[in-house]
PDBQT receptor file of N, H, CA, C and O in Angstrom, charges set to zero:
ATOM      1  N   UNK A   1     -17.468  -0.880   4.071  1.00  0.00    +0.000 N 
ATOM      2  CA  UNK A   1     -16.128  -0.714   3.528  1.00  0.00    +0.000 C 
ATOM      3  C   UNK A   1     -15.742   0.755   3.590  1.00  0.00    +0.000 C 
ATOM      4  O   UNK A   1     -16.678   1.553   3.560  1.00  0.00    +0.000 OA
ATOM      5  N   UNK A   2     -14.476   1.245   3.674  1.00  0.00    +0.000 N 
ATOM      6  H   UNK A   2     -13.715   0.597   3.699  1.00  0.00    +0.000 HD
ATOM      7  CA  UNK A   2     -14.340   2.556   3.684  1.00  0.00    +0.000 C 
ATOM      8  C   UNK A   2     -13.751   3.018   2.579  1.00  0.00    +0.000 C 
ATOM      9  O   UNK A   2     -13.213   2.346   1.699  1.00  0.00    +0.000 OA
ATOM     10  N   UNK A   3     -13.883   4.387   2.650  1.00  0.00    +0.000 N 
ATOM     11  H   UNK A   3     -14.320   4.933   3.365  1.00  0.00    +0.000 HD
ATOM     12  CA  UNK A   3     -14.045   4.925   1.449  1.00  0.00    +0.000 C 
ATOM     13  C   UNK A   3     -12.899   5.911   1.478  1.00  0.00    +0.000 C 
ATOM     14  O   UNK A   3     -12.849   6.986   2.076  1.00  0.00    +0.000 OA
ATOM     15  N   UNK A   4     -12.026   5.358   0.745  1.00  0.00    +0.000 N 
ATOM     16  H   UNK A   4     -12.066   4.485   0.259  1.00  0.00    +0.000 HD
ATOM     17  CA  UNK A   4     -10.450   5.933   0.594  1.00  0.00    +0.000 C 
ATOM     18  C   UNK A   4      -9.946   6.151  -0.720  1.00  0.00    +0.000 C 
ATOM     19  O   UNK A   4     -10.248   5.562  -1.758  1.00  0.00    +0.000 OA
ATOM     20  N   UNK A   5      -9.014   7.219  -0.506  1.00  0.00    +0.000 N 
ATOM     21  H   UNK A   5      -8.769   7.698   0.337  1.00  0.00    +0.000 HD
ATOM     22  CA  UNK A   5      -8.216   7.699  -2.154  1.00  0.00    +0.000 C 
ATOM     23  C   UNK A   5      -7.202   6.633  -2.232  1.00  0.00    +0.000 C 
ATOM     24  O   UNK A   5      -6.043   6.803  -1.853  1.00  0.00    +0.000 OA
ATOM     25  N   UNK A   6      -7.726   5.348  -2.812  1.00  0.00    +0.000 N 
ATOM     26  H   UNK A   6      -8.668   5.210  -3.120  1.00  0.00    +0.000 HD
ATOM     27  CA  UNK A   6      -6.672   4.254  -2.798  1.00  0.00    +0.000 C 
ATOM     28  C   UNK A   6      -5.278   4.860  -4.127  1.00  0.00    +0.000 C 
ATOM     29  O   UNK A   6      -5.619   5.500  -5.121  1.00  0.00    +0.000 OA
ATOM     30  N   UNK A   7      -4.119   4.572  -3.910  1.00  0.00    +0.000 N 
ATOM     31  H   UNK A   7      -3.842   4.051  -3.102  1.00  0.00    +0.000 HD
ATOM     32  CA  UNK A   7      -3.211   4.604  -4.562  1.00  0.00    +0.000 C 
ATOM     33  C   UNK A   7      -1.941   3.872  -4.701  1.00  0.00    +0.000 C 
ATOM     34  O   UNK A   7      -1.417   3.351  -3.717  1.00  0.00    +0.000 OA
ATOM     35  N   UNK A   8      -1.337   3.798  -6.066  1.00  0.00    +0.000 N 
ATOM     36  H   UNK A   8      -1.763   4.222  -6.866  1.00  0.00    +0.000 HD
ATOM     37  CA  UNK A   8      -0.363   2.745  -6.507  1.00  0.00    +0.000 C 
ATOM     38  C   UNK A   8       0.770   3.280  -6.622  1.00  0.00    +0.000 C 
ATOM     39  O   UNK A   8       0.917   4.449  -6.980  1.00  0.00    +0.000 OA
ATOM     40  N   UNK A   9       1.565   2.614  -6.377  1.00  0.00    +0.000 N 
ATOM     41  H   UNK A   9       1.445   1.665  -6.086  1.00  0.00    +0.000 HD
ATOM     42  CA  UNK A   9       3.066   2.988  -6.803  1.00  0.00    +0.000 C 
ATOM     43  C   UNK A   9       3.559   2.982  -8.317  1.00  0.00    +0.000 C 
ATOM     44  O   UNK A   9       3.323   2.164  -9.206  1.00  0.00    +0.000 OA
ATOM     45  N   UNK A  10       4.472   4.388  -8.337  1.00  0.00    +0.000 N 
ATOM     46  H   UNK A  10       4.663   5.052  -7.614  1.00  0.00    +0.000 HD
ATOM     47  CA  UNK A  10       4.989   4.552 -10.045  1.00  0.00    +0.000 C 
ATOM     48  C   UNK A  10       5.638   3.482 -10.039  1.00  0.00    +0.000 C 
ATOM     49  O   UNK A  10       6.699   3.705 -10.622  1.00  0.00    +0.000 OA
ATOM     50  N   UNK A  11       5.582   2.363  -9.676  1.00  0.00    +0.000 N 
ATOM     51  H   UNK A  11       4.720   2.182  -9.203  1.00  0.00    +0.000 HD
ATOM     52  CA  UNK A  11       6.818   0.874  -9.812  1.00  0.00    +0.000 C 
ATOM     53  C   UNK A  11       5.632   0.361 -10.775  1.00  0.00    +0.000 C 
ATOM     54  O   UNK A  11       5.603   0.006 -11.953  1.00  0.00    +0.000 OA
ATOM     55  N   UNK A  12       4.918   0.448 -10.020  1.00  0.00    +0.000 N 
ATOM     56  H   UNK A  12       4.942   0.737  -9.063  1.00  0.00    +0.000 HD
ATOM     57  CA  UNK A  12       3.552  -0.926 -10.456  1.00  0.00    +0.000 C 
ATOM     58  C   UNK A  12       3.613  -0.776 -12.050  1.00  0.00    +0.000 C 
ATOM     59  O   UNK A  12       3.836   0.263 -12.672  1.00  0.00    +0.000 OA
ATOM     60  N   UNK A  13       3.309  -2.337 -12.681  1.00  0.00    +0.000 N 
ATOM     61  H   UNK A  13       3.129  -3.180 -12.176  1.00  0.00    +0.000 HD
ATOM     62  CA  UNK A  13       3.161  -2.667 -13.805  1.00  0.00    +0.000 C 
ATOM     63  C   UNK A  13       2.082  -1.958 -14.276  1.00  0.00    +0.000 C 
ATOM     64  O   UNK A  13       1.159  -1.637 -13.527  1.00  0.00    +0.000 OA
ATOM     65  N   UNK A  14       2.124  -1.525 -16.115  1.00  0.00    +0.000 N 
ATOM     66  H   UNK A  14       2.874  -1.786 -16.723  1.00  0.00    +0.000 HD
ATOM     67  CA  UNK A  14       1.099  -0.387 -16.360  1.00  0.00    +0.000 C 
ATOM     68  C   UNK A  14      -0.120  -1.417 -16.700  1.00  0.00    +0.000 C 
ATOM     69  O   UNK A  14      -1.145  -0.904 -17.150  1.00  0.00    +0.000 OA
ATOM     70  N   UNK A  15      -0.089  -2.749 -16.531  1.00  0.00    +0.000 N 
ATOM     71  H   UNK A  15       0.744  -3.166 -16.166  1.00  0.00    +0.000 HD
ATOM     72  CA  UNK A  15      -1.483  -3.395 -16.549  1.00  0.00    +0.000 C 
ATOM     73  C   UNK A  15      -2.459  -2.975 -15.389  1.00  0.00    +0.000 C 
ATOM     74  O   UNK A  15      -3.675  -2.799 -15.472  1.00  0.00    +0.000 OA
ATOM     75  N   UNK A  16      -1.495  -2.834 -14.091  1.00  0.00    +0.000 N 
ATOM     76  H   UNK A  16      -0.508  -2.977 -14.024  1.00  0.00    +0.000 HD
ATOM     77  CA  UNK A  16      -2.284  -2.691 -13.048  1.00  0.00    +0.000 C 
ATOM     78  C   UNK A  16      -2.365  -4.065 -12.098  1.00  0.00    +0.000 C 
ATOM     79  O   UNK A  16      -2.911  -4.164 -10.999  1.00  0.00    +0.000 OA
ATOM     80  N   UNK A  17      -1.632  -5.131 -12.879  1.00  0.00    +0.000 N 
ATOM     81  H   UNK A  17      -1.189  -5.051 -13.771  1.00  0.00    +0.000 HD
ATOM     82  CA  UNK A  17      -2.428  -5.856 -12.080  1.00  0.00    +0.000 C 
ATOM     83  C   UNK A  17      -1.402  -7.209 -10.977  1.00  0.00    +0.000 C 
ATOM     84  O   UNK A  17      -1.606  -8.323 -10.496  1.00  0.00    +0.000 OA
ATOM     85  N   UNK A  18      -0.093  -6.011 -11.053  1.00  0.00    +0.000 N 
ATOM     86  H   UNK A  18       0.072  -5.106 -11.444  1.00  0.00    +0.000 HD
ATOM     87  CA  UNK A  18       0.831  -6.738  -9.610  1.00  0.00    +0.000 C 
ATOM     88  C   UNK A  18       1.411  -6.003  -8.645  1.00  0.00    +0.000 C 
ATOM     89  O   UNK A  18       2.577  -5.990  -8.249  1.00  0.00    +0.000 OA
ATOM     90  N   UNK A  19       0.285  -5.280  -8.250  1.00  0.00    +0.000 N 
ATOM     91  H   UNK A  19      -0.662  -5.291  -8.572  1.00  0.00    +0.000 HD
ATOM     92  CA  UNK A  19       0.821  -4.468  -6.935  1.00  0.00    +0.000 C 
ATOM     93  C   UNK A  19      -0.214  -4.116  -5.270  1.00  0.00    +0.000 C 
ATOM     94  O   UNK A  19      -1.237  -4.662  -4.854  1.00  0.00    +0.000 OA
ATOM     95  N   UNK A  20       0.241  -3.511  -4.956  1.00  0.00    +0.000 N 
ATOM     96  H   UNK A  20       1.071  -3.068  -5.294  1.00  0.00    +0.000 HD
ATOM     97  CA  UNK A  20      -0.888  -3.209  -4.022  1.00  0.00    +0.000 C 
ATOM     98  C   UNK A  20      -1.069  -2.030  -3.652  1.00  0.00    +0.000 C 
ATOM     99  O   UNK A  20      -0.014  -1.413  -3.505  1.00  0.00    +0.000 OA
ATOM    100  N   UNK A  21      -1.913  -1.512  -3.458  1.00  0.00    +0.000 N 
ATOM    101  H   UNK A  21      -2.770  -2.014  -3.577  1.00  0.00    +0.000 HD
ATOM    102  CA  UNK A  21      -2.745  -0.085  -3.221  1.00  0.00    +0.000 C 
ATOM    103  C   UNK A  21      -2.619   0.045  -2.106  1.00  0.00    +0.000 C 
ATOM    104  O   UNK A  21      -2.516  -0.892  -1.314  1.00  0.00    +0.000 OA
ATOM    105  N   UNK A  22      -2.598   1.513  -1.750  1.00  0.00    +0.000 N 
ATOM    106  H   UNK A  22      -2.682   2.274  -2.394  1.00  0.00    +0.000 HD
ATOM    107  CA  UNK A  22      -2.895   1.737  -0.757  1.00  0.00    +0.000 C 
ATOM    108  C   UNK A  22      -3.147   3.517  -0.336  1.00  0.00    +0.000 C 
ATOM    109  O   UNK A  22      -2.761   4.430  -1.066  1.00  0.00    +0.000 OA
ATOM    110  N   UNK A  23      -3.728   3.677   0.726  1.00  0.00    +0.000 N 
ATOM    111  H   UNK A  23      -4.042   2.936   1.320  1.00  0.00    +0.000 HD
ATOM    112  CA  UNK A  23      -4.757   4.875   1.291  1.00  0.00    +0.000 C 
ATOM    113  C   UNK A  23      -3.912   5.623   2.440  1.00  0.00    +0.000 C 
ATOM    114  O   UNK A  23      -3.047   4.951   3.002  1.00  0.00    +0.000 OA
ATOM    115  N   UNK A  24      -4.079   6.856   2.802  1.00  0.00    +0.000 N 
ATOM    116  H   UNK A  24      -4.782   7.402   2.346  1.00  0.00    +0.000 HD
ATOM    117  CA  UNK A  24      -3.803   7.487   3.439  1.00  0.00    +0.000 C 
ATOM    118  C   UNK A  24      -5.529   6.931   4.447  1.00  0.00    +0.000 C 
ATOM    119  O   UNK A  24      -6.510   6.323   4.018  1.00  0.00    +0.000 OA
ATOM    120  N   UNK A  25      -5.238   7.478   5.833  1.00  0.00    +0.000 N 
ATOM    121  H   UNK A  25      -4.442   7.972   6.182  1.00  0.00    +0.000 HD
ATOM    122  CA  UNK A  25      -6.519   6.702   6.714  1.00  0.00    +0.000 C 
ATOM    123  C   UNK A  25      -6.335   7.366   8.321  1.00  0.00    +0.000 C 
ATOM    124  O   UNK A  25      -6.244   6.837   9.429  1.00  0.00    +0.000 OA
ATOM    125  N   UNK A  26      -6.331   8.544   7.928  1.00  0.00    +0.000 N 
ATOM    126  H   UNK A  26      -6.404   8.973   7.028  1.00  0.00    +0.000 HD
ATOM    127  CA  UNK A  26      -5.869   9.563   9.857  1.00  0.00    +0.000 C 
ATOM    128  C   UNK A  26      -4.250   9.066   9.941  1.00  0.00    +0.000 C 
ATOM    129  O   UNK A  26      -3.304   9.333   9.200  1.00  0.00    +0.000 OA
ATOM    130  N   UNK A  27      -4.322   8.371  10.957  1.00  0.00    +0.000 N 
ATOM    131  H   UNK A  27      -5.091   8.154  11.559  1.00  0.00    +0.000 HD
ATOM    132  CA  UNK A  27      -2.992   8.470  11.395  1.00  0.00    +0.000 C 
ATOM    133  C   UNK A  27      -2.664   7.024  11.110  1.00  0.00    +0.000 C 
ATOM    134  O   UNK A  27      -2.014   6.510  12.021  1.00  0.00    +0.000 OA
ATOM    135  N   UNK A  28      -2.916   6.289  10.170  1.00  0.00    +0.000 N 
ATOM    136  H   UNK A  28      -3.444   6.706   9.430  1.00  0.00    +0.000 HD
ATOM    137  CA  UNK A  28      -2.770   4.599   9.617  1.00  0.00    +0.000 C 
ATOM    138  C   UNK A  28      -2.835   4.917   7.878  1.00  0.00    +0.000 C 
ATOM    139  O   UNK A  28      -3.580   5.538   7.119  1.00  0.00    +0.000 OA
ATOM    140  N   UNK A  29      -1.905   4.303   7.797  1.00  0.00    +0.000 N 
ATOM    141  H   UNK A  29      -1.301   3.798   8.414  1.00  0.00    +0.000 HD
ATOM    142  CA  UNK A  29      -2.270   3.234   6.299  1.00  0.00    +0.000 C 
ATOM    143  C   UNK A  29      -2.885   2.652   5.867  1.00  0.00    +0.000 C 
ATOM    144  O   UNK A  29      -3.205   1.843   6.737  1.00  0.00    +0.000 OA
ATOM    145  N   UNK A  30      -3.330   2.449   5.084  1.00  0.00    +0.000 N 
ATOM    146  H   UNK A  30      -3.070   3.107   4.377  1.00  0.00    +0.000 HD
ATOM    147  CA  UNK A  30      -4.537   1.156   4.622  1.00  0.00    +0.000 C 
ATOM    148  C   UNK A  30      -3.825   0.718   3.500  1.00  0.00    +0.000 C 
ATOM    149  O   UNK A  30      -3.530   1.439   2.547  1.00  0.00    +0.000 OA
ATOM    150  N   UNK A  31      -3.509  -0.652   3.637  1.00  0.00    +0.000 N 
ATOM    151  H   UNK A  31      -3.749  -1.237   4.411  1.00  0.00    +0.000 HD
ATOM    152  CA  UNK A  31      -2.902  -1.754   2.274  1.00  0.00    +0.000 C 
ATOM    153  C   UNK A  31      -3.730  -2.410   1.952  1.00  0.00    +0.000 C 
ATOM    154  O   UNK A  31      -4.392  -2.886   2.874  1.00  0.00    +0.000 OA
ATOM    155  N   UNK A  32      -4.155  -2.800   0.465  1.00  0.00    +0.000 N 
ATOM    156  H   UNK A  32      -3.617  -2.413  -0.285  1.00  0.00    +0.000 HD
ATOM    157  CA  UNK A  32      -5.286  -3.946   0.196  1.00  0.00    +0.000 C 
ATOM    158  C   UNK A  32      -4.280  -4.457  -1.247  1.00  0.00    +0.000 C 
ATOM    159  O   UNK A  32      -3.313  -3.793  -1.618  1.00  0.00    +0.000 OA
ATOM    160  N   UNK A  33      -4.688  -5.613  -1.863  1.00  0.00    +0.000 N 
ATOM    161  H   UNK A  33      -5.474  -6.152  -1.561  1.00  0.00    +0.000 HD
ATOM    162  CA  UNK A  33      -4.057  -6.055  -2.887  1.00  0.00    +0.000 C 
ATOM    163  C   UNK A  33      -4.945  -5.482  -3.963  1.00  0.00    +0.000 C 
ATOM    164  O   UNK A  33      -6.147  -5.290  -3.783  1.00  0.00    +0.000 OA
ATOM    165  N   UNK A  34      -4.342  -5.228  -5.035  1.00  0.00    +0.000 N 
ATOM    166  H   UNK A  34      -3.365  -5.384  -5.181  1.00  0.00    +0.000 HD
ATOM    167  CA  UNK A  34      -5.262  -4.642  -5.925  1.00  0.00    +0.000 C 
ATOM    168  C   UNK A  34      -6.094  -5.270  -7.073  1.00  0.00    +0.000 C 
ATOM    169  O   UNK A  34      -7.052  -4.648  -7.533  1.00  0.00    +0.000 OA
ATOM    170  N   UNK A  35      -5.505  -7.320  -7.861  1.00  0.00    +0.000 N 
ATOM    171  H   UNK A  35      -4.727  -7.824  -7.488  1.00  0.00    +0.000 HD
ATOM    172  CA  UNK A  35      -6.040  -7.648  -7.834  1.00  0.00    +0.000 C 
ATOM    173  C   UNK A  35      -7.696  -8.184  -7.237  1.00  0.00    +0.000 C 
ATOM    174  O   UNK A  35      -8.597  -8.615  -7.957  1.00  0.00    +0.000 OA
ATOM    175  N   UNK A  36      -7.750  -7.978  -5.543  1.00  0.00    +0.000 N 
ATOM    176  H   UNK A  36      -7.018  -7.628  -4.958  1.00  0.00    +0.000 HD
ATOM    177  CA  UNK A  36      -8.889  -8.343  -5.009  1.00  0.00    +0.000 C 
ATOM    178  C   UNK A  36      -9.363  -7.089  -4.383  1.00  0.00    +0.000 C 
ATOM    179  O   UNK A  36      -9.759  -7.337  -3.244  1.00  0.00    +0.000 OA
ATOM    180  N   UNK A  37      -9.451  -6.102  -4.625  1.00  0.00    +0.000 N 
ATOM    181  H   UNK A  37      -9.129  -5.901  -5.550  1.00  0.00    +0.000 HD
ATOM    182  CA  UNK A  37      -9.421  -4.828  -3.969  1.00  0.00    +0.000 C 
ATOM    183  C   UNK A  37     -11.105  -5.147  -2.854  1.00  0.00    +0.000 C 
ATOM    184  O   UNK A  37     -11.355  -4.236  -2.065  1.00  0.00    +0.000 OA
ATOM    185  N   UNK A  38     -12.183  -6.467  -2.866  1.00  0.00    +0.000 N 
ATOM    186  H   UNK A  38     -11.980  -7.207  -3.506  1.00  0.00    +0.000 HD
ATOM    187  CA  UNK A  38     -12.662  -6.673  -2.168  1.00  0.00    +0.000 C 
ATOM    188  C   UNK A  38     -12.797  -7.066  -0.985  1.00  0.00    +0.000 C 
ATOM    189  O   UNK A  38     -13.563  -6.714  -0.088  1.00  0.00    +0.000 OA
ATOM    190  N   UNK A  39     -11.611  -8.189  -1.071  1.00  0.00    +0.000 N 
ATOM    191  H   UNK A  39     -10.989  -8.475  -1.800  1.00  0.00    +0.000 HD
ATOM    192  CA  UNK A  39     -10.849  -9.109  -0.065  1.00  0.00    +0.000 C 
ATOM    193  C   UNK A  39     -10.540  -7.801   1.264  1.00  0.00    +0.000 C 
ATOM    194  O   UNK A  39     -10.783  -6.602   1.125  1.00  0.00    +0.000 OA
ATOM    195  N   UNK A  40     -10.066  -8.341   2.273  1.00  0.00    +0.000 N 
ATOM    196  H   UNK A  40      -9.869  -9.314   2.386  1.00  0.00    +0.000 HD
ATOM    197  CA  UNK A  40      -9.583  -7.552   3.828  1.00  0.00    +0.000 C 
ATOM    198  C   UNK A  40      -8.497  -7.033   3.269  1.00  0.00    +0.000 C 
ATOM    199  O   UNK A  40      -7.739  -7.549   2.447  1.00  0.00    +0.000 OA
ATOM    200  N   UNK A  41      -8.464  -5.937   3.781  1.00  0.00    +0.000 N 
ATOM    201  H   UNK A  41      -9.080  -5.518   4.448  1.00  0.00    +0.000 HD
ATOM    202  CA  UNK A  41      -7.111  -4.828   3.674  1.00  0.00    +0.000 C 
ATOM    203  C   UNK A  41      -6.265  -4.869   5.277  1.00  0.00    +0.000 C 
ATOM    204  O   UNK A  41      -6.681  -5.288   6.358  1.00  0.00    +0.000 OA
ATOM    205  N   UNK A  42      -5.359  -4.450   5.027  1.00  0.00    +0.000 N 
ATOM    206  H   UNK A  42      -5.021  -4.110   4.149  1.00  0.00    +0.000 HD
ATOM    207  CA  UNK A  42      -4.388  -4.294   6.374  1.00  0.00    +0.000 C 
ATOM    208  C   UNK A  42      -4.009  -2.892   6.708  1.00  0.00    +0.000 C 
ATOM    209  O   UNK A  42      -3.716  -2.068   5.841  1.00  0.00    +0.000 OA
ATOM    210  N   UNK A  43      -4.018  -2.680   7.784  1.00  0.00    +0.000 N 
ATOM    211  H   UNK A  43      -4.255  -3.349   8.489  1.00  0.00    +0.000 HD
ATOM    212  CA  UNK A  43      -4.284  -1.385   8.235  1.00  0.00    +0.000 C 
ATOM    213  C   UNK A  43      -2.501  -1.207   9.357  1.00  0.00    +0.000 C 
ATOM    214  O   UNK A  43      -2.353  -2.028  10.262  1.00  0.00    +0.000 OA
ATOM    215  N   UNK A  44      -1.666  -0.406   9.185  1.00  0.00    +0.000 N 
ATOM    216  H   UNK A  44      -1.786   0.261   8.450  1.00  0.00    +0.000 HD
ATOM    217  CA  UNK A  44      -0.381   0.099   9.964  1.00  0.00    +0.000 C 
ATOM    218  C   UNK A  44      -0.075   1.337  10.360  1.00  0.00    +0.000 C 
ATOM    219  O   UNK A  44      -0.560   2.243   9.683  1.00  0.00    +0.000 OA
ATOM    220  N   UNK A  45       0.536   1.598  11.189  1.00  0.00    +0.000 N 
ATOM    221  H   UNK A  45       0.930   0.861  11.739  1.00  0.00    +0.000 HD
ATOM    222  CA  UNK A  45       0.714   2.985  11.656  1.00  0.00    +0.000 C 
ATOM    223  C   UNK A  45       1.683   3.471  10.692  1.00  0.00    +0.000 C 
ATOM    224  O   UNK A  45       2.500   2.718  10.163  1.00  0.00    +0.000 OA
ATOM    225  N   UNK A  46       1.594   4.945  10.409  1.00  0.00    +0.000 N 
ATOM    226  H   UNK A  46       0.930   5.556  10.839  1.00  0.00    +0.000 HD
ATOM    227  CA  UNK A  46       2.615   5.741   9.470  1.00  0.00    +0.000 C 
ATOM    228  C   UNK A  46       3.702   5.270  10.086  1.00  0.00    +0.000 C 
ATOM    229  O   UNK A  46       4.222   4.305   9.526  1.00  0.00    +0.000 OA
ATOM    230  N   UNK A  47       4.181   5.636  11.022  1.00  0.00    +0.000 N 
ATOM    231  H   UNK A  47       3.759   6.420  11.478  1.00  0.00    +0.000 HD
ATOM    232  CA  UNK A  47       5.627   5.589  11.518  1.00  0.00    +0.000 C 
ATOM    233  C   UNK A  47       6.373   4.074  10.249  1.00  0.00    +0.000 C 
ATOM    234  O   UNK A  47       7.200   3.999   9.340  1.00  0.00    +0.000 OA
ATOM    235  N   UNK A  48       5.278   3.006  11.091  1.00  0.00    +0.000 N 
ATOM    236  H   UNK A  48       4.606   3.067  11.829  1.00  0.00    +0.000 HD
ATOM    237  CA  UNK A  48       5.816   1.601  10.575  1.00  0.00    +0.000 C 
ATOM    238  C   UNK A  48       5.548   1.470   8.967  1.00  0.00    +0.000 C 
ATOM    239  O   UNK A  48       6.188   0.565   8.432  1.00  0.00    +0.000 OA
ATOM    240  N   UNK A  49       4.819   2.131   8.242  1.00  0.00    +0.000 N 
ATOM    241  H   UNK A  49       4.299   2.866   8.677  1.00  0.00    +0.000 HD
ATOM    242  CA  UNK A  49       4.752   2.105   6.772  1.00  0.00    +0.000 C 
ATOM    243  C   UNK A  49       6.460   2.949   6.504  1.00  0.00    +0.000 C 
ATOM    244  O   UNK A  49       7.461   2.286   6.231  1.00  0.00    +0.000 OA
ATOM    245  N   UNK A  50       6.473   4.263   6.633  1.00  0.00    +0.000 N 
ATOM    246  H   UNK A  50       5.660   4.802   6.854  1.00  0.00    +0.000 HD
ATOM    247  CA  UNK A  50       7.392   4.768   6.581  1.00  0.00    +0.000 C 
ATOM    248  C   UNK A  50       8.915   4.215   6.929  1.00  0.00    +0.000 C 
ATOM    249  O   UNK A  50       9.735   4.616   6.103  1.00  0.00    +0.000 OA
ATOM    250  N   UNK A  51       9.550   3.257   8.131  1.00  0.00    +0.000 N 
ATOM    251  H   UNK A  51       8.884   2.931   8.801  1.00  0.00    +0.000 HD
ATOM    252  CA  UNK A  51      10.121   2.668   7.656  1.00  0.00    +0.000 C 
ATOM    253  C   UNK A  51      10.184   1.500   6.369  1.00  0.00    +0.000 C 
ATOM    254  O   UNK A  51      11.169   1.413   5.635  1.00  0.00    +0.000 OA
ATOM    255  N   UNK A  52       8.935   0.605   6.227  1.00  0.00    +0.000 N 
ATOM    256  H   UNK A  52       8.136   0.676   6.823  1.00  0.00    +0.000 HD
ATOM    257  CA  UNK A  52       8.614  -0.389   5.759  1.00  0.00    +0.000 C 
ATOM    258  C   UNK A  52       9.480   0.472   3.971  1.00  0.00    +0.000 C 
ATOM    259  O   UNK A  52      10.352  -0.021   3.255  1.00  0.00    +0.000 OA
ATOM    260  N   UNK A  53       8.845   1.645   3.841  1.00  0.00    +0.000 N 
ATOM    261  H   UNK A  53       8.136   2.045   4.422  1.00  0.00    +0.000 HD
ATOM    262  CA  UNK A  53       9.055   1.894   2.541  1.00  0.00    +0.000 C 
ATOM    263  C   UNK A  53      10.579   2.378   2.002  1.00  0.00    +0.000 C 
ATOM    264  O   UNK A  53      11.182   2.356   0.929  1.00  0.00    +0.000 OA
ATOM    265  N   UNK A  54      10.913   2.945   3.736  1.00  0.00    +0.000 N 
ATOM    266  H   UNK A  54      10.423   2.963   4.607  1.00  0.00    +0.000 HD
ATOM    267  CA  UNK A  54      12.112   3.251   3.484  1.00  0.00    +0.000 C 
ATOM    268  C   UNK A  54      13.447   2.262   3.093  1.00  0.00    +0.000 C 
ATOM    269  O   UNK A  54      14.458   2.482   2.427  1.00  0.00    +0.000 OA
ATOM    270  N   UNK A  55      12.969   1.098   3.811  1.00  0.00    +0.000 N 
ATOM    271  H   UNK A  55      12.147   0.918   4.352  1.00  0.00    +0.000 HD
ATOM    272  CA  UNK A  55      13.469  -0.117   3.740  1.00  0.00    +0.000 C 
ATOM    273  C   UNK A  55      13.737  -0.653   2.142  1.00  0.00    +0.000 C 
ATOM    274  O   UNK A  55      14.716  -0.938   1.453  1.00  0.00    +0.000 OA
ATOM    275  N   UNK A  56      12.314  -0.613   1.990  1.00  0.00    +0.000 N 
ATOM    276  H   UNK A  56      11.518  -0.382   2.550  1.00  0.00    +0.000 HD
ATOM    277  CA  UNK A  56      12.256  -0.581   0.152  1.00  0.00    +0.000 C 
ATOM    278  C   UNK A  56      13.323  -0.151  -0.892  1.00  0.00    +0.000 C 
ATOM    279  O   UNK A  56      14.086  -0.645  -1.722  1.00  0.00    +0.000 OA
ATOM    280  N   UNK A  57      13.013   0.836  -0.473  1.00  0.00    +0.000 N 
ATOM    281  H   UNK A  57      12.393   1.238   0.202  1.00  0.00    +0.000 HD
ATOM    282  CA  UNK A  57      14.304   1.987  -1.278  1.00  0.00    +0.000 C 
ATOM    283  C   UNK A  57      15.473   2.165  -0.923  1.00  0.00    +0.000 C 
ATOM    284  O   UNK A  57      16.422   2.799  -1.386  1.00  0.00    +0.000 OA
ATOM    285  N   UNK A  58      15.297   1.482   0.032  1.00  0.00    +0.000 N 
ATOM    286  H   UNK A  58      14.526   0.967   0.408  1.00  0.00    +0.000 HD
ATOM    287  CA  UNK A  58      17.322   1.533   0.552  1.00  0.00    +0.000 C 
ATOM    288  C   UNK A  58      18.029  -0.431  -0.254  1.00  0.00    +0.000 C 
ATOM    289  O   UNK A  58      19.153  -0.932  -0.291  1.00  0.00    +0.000 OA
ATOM    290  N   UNK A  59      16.842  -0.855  -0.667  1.00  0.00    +0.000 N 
ATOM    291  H   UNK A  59      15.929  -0.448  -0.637  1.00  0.00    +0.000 HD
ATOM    292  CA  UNK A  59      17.090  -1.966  -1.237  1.00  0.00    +0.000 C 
ATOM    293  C   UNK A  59      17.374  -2.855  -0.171  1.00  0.00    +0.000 C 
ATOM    294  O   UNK A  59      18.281  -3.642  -0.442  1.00  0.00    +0.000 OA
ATOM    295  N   UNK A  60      16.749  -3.003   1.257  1.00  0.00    +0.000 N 
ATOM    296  H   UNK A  60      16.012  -2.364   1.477  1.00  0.00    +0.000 HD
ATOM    297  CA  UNK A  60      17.209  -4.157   2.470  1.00  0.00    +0.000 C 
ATOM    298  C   UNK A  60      15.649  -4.850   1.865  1.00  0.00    +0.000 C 
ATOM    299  O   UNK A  60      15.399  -5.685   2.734  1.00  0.00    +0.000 OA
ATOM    300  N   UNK A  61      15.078  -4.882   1.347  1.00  0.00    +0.000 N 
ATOM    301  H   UNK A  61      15.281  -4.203   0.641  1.00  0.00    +0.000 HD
ATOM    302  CA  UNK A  61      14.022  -5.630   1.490  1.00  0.00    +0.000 C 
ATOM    303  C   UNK A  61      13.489  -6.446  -0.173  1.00  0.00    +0.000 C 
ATOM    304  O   UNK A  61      12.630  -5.859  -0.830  1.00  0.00    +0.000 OA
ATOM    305  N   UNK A  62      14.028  -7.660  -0.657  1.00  0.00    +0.000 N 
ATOM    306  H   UNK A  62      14.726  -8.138  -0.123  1.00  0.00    +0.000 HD
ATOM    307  CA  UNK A  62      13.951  -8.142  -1.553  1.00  0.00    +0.000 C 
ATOM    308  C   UNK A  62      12.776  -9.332  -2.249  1.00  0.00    +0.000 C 
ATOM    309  O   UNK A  62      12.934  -9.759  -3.392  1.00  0.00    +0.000 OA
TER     310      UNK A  62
């Protein structure tokens, strides 16, 4: 498994326990759910996270 500074979004509930984490990883992302933080993670290129999030915040993605 690799060994990453996993991190959450200031959105996420302060239980912790409905969001998903995720890692900086060279030139990729690393997403894992944070309930199962064992389970397979998904791995994307910055470019495509960076829209993905931008998307987020522009509110197109519900």
């Amino acid at each position: 498994m690799l060994k990453l500074k996993w991190l959450k979004s200031s959105y996420s509930e302060a239980s912790g326990n409905a969001c998903v984490e995720f890692a900086k990883n060279g030139s990729f992302i690393t997403v894992r759910d944070s309930k199962h933080p064992e389970l397979q993670y998904a791995t994307v290129g910055r470019e495509a996270w960076g829209r993905f999030t931008g998307a987020l915040v522009d509110g197109q993605l519900r």
